[in-house]
N, C-alpha and C positions, 0 to 999 in steps of 0.2 A: 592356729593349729600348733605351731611351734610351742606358746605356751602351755596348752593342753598336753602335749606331750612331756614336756620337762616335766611338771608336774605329775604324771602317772607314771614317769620313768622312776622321779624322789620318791612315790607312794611305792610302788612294785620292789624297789630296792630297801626299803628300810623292812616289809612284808619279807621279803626273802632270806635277810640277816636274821628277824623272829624268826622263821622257819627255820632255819638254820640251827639256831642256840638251843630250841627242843628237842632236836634229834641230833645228841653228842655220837659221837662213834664211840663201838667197844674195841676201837683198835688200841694197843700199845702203843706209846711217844714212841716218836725214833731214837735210835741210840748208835751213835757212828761209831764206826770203828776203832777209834782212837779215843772214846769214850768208853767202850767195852774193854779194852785194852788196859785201860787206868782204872779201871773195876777191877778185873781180873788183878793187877797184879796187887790192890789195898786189898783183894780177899785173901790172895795168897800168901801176902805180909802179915796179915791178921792169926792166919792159921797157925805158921809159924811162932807164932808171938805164944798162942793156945798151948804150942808143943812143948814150947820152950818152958 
């Protein structure tokens, strides 16, 4: 029994990872705060740089 199960547990798990890889989400990556932040401020650098 035991082995039977390891084995359908390896089967069902590697079926669920495929499952998984076809259906990507349309969400956006995360982006922290402190990464938004270092955005914000090379766009604001940038602009400057345009003005100048």
């Amino acid at each position: 029994m035991n082995r039977k199960k390891k084995i359908n547990d390896t089967l069902k798990k590697k079926q669920k990872k495929a499952n998984a890889k076809l259906h990507t989400s349309n969400k956006p990556r995360y982006i922290s705060k402190a990464e938004r932040e270092k955005l914000a401020l090379e766009e604001a650098a940038s602009q400057e740089a345009e003005e100048s």
